[in-house]
C-alpha positions in Angstrom: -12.2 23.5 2.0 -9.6 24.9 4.3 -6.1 22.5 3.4 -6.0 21.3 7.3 -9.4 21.3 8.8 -8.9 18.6 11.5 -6.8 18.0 14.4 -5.4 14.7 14.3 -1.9 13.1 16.6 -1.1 11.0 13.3 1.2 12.2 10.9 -1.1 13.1 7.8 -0.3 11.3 4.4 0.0 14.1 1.7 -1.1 12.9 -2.3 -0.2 14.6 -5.0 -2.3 13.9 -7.6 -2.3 14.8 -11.8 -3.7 13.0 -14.9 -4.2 13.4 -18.7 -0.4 14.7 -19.4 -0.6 12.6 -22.9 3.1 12.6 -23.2 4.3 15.9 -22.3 8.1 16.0 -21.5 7.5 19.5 -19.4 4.4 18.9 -17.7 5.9 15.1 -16.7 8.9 16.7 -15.3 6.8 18.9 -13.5 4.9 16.1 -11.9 8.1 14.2 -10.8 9.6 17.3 -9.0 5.8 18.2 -7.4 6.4 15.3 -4.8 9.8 17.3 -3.3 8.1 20.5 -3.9 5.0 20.3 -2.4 5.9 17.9 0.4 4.0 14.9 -1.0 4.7 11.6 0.6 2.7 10.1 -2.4 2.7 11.1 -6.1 -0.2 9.6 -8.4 -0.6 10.1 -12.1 -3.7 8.9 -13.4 -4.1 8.0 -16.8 -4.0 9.3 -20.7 0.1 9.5 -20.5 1.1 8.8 -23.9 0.9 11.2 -26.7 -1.3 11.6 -29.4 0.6 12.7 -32.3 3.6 11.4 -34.5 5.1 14.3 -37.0 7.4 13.6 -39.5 10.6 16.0 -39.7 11.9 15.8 -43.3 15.0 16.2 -44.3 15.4 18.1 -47.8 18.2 17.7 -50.7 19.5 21.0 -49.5 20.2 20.2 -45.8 17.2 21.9 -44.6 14.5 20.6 -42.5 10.4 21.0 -43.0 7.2 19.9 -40.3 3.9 20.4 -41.0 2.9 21.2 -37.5 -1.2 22.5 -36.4 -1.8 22.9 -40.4 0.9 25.1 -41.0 4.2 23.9 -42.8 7.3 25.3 -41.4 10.8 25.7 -42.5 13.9 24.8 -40.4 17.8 25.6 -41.8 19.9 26.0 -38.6 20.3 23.1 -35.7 19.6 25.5 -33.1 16.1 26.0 -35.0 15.5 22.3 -35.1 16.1 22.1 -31.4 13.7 25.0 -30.6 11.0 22.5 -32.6 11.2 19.2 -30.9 11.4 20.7 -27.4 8.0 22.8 -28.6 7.0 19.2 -29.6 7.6 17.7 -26.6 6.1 20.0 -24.4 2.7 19.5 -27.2 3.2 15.8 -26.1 3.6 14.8 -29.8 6.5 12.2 -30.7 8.8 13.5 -33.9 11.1 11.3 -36.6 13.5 12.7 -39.1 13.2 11.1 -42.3 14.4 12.4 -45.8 11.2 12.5 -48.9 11.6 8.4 -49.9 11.2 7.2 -46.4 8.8 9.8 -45.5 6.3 9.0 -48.8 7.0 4.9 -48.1 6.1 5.6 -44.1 2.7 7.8 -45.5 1.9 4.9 -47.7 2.1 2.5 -44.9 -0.5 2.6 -42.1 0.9 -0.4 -40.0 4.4 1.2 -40.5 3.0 4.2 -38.8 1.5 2.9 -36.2 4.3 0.6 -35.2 6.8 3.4 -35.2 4.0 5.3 -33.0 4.0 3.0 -30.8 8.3 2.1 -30.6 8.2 6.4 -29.8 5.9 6.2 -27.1 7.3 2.4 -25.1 10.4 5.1 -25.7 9.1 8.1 -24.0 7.5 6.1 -21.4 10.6 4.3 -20.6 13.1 7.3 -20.7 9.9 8.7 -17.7 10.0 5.4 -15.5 14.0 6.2 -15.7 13.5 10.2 -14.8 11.3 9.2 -11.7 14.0 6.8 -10.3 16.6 9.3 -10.3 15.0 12.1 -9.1 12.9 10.4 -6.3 15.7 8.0 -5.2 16.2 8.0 -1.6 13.9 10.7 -1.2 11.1 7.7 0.1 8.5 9.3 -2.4 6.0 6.7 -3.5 4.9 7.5 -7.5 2.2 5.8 -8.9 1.0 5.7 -12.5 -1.6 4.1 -14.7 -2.8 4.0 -18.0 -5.9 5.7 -19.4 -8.2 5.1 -22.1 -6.2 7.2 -24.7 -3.0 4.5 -23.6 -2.3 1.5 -25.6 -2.0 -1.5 -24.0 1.4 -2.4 -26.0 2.5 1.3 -25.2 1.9 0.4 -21.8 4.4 -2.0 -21.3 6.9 0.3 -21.3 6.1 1.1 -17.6 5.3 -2.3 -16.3 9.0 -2.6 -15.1 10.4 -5.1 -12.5 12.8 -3.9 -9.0 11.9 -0.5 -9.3 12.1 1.6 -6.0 9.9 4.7 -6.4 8.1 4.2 -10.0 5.3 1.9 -9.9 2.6 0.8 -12.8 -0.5 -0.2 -10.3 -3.7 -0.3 -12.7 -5.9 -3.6 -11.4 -3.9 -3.7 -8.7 -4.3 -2.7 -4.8 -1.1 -0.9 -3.5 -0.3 0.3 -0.3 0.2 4.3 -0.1 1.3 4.2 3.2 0.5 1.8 6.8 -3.2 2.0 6.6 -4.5 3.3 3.2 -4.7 1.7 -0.3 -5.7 2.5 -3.5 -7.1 0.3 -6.7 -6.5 1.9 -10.5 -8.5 1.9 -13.4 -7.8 3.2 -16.4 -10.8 2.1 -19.2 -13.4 4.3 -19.7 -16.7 3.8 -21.6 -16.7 4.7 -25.4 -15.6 8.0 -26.7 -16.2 9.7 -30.4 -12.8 9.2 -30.7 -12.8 5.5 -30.3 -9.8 5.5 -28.0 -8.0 2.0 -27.9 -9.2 1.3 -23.9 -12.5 2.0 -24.4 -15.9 -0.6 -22.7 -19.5 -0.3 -23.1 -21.1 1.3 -19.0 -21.9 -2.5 -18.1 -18.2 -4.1 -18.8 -16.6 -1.2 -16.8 -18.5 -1.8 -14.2 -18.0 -5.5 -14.2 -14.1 -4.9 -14.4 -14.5 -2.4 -11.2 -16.5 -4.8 -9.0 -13.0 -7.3 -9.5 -10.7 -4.5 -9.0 -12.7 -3.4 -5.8 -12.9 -7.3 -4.3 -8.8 -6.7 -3.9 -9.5 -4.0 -1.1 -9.1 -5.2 2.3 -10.8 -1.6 4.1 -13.2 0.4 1.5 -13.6 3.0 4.6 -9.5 3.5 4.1 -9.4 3.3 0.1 -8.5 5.3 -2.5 -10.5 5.0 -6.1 -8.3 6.2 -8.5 -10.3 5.4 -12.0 -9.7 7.6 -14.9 -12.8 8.1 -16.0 -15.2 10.4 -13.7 -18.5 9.5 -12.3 -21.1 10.6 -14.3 -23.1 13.6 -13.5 -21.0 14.7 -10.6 -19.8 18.1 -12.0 -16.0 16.7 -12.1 -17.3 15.2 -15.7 -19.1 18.3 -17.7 -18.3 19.2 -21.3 -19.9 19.9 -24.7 -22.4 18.1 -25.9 -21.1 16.6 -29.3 -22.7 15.7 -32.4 -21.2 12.1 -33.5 -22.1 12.1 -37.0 -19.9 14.8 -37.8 -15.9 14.2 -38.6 -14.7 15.6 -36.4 -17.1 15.5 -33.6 -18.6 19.1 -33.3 -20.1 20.6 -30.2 -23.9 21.3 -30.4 -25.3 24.8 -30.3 -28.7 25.4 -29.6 -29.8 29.2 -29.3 -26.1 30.4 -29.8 -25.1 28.3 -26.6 -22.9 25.3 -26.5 -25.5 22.7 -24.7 -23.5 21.0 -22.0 -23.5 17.3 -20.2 -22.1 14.8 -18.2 -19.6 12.8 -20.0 -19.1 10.1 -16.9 -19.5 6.7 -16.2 -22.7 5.4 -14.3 -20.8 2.1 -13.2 -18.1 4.1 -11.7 -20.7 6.3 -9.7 -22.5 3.5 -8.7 -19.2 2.2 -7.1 -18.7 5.2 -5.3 -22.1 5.3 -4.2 -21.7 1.4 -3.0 -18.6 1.2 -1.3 -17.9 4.6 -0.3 -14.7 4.9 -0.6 -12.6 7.8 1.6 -11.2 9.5 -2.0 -11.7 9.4 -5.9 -9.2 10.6 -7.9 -10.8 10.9 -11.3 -9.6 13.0 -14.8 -10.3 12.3 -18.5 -12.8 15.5 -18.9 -10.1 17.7 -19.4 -12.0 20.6 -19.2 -13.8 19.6 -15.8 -11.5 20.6 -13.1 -13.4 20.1 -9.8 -14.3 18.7 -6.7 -17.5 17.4 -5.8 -18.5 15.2 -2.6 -20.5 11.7 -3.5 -21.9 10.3 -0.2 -18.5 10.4 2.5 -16.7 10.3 -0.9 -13.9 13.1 -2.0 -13.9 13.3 -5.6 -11.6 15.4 -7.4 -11.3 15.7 -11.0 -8.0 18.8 -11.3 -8.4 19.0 -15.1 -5.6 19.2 -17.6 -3.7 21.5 -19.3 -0.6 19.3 -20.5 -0.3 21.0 -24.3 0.8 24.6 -22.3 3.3 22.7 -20.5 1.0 23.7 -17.2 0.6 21.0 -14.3 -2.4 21.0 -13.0 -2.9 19.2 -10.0 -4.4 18.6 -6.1 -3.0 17.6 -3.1 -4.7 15.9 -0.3 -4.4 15.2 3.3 -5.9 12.3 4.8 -5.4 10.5 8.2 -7.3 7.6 9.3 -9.9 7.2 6.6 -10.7 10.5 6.5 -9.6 13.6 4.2 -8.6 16.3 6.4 -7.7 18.8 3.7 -7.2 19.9 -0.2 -6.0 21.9 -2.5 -5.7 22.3 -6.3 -2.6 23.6 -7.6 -1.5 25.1 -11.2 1.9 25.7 -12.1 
């Protein structure tokens, strides 16, 4: 689709839109400085932003430092190489202590130690983000909208749910204004994974939770669906087929090919077929990057390549209650 297709004499609204950055420092800077760059009016990041991984740096007798990182334990003996690791970490997404042996064995013998120290490093990434996005979009009149995904704990969460902020704003269950005449309604739960993520509803409960959500809209014709998880069989949602019983999940291969499906949520197509909403901004299948038209609907799914430190995103046009152009980006 040609990025302006349609004459219009009102300003167009321009969206930039990414998702699934599980707690990348790179690929969230990126995102922040895509609104100036691109010319966005409106930045949205849709779900799955914490990380996924804690590793443990451990300080030896000798001064020296050790991570087992990917399987493979590595040495560290200079500051400079220490550096070099947790910036590779943080682009990864994964949150890092340093710890010498005793605290590290008492923290490996404690799960709920483990997970509350995962949890303090993420509110603290999370935070440090919501600070990032008011400095750099100050004064610059840049809207920047995020929500939570399934992957996202709710405690984790809080960390963005801040008070008198002037560009940064959590919006999941809510309907927020994007500009005069368009609004958009978040939702970041998505039916159950093998992963068992902690935001995670059977089909019928999601779709219970967006018929509330959706009651908030004053103009479907002018809204904007932004729900993490994609509606099912719609191309924005395809990936391996996986066999549950095995730990890990494995991908089924029948006649030396990887069988494929849709991964989606019925309840959240049945929405879009319902209400028919002018957009859908949709992620979660990382691997899914598309767009694909429901009804008058606009879906777009722009896939996710966080771990490379690569933003992948789309922006959109859209005037009136109509989209008048997109385009995925990569960078």
């Amino acid at each position: 689709m040609p990025f302006f297709s349609k004459k219009t004499h009102k300003k167009p609204t321009r969206l930039f839109f990414a998702t699934d950055l599980h707690g990348s420092e790179r690929t969230f800077r990126k995102f922040i400085n895509a609104g100036k760059f691109y010319g966005a009016d409106v930045i949205v990041m849709g779900g799955d932003i914490s990380g996924k991984m804690l590793i443990p740096i451990i300080k030896e007798k000798n001064g020296n430092f050790r991570a087992t990182l990917q399987g493979r334990v590595e040495q560290f003996s200079t500051q400079a190489e220490l550096d070099v690791l947790t910036t590779r970490l943080g682009t990864l997404g994964f949150y890092h202590q340093i710890m010498d042996e005793t605290e590290y064995q008492a923290l490996s013998s404690d799960e709920n130690a483990v997970t509350l120290l995962f949890h303090e490093l993420a509110r603290q990434r999370l935070s440090s983000w919501v600070d990032l996005a008011e400095e750099r979009l100050n004064g610059t009149g840049i809207k920047c909208f995020v929500t939570g995904g399934n992957d996202d704990d709710e405690e984790v969460l809080t960390a963005i749910k801040r008070e008198n902020t002037h560009s940064f704003f959590a919006c999941e269950g809510d309907s927020v204004n994007v500009d005069d005449e368009h609004t958009m309604i978040s939702m970041g739960y998505s039916t159950p994974t093998p992963w068992k993520t902690p935001r995670e509803v059977t089909d019928e409960r999601l779709g219970e939770m967006l018929e509330q959500t959706i009651s908030k809209v004053p103009d479907l014709s002018h809204a904007i669906f932004n729900f993490h998880d994609p509606p099912i069989d719609s191309s924005l949602d395809t990936c391996p087929m996986l066999d549950w019983d095995k730990d890990p999940p494995e991908p089924i291969i029948q006649a030396g090919q990887m069988i494929m499906k849709g991964a989606g949520s019925k309840s959240v197509r049945r929405a879009i077929e319902k209400y028919k909403p002018m957009l859908g901004l949709h992620g979660h299948i990382h691997e899914s990057q598309s767009v694909a038209k429901i009804g008058r609907t606009t879906c777009i799914n722009p896939g996710s390549e966080y771990g490379e430190g690569i933003l992948r995103g789309c922006l959109v046009n859209f005037v009136e209650g109509e989209i008048i152009g997109y385009q995925m980006t990569s960078g």
